[in-house]
C-alpha positions as CSV (number, residue, x, y, z in Angstrom):
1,X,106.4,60.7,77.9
2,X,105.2,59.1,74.8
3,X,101.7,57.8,73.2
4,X,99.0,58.6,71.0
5,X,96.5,61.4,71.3
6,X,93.8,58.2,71.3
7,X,96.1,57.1,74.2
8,X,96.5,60.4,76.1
9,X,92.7,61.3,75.8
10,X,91.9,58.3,77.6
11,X,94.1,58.7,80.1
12,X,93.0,61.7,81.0
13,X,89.1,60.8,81.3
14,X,89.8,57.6,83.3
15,X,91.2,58.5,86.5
16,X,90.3,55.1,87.7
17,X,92.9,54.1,90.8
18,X,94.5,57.3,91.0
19,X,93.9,59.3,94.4
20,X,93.9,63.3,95.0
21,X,94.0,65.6,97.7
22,X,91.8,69.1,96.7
23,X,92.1,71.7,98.9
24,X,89.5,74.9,99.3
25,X,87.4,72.0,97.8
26,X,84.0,72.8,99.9
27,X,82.5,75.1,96.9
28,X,83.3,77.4,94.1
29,X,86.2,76.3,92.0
30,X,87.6,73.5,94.6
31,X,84.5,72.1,94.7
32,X,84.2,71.6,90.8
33,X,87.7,70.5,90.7
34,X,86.5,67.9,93.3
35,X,83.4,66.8,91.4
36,X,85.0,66.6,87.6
37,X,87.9,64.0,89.3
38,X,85.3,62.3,90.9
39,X,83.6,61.7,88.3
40,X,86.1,60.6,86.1
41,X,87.0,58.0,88.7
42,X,89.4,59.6,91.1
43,X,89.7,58.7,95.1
44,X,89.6,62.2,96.7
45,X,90.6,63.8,100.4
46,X,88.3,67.0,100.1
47,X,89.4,69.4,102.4
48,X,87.9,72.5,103.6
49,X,88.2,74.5,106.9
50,X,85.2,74.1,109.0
51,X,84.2,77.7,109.4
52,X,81.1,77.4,112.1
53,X,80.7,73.8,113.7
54,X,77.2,75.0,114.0
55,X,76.5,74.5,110.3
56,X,76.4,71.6,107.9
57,X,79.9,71.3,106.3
58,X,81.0,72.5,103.2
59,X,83.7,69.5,102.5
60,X,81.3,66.7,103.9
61,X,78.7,68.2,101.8
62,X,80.9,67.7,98.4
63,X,81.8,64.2,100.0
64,X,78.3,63.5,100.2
65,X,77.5,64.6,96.5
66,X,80.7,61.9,95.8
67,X,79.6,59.4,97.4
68,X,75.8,59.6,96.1
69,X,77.5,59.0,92.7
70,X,79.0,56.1,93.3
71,X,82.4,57.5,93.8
72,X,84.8,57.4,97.0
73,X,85.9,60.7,99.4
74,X,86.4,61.5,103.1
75,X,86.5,65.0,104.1
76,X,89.0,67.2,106.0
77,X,88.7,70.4,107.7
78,X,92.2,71.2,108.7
79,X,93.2,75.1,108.0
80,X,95.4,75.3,104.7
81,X,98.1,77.8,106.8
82,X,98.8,75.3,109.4
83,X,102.4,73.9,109.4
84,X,100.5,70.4,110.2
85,X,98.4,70.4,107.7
86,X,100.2,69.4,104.5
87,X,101.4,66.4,106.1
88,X,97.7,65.1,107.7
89,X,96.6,65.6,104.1
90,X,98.9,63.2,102.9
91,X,98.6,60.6,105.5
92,X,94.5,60.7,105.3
93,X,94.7,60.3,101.5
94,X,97.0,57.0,102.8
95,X,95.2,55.8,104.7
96,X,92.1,55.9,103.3
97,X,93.1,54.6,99.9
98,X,96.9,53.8,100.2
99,X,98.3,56.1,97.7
100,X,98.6,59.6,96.8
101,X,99.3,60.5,93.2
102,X,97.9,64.4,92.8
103,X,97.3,67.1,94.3
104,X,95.1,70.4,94.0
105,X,96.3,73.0,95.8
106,X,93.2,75.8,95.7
107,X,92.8,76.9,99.1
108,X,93.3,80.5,99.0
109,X,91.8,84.1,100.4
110,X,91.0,87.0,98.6
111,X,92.5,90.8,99.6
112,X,91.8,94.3,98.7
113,X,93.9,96.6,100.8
114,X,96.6,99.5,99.8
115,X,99.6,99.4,101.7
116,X,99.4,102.0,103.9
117,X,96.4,100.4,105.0
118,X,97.7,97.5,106.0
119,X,99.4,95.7,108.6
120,X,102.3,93.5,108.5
121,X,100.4,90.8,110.1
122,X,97.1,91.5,107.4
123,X,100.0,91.1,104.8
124,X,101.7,87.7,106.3
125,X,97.8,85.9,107.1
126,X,97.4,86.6,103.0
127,X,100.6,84.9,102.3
128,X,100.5,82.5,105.0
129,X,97.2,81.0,103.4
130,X,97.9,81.5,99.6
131,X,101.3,80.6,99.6
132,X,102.5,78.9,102.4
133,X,99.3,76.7,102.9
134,X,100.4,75.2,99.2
135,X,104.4,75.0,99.9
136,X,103.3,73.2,103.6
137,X,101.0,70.5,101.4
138,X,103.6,70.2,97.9
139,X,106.7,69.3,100.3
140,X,104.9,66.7,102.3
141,X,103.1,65.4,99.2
142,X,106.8,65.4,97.4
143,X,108.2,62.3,98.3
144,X,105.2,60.2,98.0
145,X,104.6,62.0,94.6
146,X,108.1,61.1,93.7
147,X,107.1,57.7,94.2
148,X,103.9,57.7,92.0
149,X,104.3,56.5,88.6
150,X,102.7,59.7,87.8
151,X,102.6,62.4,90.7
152,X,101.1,65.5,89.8
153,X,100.7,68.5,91.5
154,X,98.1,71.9,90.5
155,X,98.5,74.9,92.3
156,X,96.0,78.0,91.9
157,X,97.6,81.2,90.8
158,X,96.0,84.2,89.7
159,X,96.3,86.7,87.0
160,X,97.1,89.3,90.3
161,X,100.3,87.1,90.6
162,X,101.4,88.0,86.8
163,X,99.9,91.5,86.5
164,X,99.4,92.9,90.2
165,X,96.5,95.1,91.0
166,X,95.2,97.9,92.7
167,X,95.3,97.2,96.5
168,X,96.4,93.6,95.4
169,X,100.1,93.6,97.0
170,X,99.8,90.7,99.5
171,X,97.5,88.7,97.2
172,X,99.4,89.3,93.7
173,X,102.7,88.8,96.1
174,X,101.8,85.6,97.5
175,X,100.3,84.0,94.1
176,X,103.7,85.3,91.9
177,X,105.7,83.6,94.6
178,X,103.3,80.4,93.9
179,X,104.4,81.0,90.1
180,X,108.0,81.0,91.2
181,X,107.3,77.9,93.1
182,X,105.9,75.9,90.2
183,X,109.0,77.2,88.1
184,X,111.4,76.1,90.6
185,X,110.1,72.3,91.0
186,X,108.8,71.5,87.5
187,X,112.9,71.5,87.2
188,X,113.5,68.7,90.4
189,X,110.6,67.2,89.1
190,X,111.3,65.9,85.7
191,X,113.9,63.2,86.7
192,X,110.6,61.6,88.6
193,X,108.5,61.9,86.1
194,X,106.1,64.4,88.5
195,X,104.7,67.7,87.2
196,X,103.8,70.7,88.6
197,X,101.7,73.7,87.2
198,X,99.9,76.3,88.1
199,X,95.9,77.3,86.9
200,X,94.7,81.3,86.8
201,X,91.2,80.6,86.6
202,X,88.6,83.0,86.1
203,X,85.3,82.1,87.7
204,X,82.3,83.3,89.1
205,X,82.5,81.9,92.8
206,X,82.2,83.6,96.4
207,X,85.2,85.5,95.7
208,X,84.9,87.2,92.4
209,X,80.7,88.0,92.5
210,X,81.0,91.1,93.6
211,X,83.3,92.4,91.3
212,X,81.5,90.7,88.0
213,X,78.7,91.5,85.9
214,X,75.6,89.6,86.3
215,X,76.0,88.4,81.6
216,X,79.8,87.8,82.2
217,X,79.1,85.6,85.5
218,X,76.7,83.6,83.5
219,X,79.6,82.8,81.2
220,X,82.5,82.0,83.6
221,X,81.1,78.6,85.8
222,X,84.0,77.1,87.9
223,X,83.2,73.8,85.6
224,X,84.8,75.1,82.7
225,X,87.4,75.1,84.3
226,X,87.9,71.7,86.0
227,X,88.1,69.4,82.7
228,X,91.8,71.4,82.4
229,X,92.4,71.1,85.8
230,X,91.7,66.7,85.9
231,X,93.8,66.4,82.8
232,X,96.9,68.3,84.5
233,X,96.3,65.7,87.0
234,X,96.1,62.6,84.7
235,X,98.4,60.7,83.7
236,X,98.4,62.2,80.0
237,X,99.7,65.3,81.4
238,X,103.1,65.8,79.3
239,X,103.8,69.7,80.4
240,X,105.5,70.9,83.7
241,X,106.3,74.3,84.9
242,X,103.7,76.2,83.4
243,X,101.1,78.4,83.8
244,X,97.6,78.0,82.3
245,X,95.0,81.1,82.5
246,X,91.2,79.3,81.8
247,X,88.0,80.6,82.3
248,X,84.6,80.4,80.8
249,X,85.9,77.9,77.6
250,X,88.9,79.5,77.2
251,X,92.5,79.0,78.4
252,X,95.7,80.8,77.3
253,X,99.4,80.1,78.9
254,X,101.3,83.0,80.7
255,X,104.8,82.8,80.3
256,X,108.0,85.1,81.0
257,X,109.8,86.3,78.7
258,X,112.8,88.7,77.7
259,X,113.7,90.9,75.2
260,X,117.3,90.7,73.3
261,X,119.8,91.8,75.3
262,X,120.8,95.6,75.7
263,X,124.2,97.2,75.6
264,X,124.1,100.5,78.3
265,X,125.4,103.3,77.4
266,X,126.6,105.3,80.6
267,X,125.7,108.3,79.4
268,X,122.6,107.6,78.4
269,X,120.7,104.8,80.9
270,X,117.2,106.0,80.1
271,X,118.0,105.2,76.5
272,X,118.8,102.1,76.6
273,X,115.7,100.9,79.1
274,X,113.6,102.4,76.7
275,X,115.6,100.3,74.0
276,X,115.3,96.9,76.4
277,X,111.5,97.6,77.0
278,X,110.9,97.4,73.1
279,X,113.3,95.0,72.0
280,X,112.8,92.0,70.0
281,X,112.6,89.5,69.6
282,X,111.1,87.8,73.0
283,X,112.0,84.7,74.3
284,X,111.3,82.4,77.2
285,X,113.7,80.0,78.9
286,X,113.5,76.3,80.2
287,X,115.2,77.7,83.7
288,X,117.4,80.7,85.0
289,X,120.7,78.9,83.5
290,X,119.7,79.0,80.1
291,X,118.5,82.4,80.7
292,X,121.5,83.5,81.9
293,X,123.3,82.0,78.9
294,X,121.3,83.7,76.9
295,X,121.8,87.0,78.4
296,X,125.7,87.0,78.4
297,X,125.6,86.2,74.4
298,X,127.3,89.0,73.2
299,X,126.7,87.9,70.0
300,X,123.0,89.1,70.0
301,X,123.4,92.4,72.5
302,X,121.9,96.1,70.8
303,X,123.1,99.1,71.0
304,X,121.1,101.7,73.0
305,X,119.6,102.9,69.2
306,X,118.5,99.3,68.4
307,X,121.3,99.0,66.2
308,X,123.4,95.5,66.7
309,X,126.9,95.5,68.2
């Protein structure tokens, strides 16, 4: 991928032609995400479950707001989990506007429950939503992606996916498997051109109020965080694979590393995890082959005392 900054800066403002599917979309962050692309020029299937038929809803509201400004949206209310889902997404954003070049995966639910607490089936409806709502949507999306001069693809992680959390097992466990997700395709998607990432946001929405302070909340709107979302959507975005932590102005990348390899001693296994938990220097890897290479290299292994050997 090649230009100026002149050249990618524009392309990521004008989304002019390009289409999107955002899921979760109806408020909070997926509805910002909706709005900035919108505004910037995008065609966009909004999609958000229709929780009570008896109220106004959240999706056509946001397609509404679209619309009222000129831009172009239809609304969906199919429930991320389904199997079905993924692949009525797809075929609503074609034929509405004929194409499909991005998507936002941000549909997600929220869980604070220790493990003795829970139920296999409270545990699977996490990860059935957070993670398998996404996979059901990127591998329909996929081939018609592939086909995009630029396919894109954002998925919403969490910092609970790099770090864990108290009473956070299902929901840290299904956004680290989104992480492994994104790592696993930005490799078949190079050859095509189509990128795939992954945003930790931090934002005060229906999710998160309870848990923030009324002066941080002020600081962390779900806007500042769609600007970084639309560019990893654009056609100027050049990085695949990663993940981007943003929130109230700022953003930061999370990436895995590893420390220099580690010679056991037998005799001595606590020693030398001790050794590997402080050893320098710390590297990250394209994909798990280069890792691996890395990691057999004799050449750079310690000794359980740090020493080289």
């Amino acid at each position: 991928m090649t230009g100026t900054i002149e050249e990618s800066a524009g392309r990521a403002q004008d989304m002019r032609g390009r289409v999107a599917i955002v899921t979760g979309a109806g408020k909070g962050l997926g509805r910002a995400y909706a709005l900035d692309l919108a505004a910037r020029g995008a065609s966009l299937v909004v999609n958000n479950r229709w929780a009570d038929r008896g109220q106004p809803s959240s999706a056509e509201a946001v397609v509404a707001e679209i619309v009222a400004a000129g831009g172009r949206a239809v609304a969906n209310f199919d429930e991320a989990e389904l199997p079905e889902t993924g692949a009525a997404l797809v075929a609503q954003a074609l034929d509405a506007f004929g194409r499909l070049d991005a998507v936002v995966s941000n549909a997600g639910v929220p869980q604070t429950a220790r493990l003795h607490r829970q139920t296999t089936e409270d545990f699977r409806r996490v990860f059935d939503i957070n993670f398998f709502g996404a996979l059901y949507l990127v591998q329909a999306a996929w081939p018609v992606l592939s086909a995009s001069p630029a396919g894109r693809i954002v998925v919403s992680a969490s910092s609970a996916g790099l770090y864990g959390g108290d009473g956070m097992a299902a929901y840290a466990s299904s956004k680290a498997a989104l992480i492994g997700l994104v790592r696993g395709l930005a490799v078949e998607g190079r050859l095509r051109n189509l990128t795939i990432n992954a945003i930790a946001p931090y934002a005060l929405t229906a999710m998160t109020e309870a848990h923030v302070p009324p002066e941080l909340g002020r600081r962390m709107n779900p806007a500042a965080v769609a600007p970084i979302v639309s560019w990893l959507v654009s056609e100027a975005c050049d990085v695949t694979g990663q993940v981007l932590v943003a929130g109230g102005g700022r953003l930061r990348a999370a990436m895995s590393v590893e420390g220099a390899p580690v010679e056991v001693d037998p005799a001595a296994v606590g020693a030398s995890i001790r050794t590997a938990l402080a050893a320098e220097p710390r590297e990250t890897y394209g994909d798990s082959h280069t890792a691996f290479a890395a990691f057999m290299d004799g050449r750079r292994a310690l000794a359980a005392d740090g020493s080289l050997v």
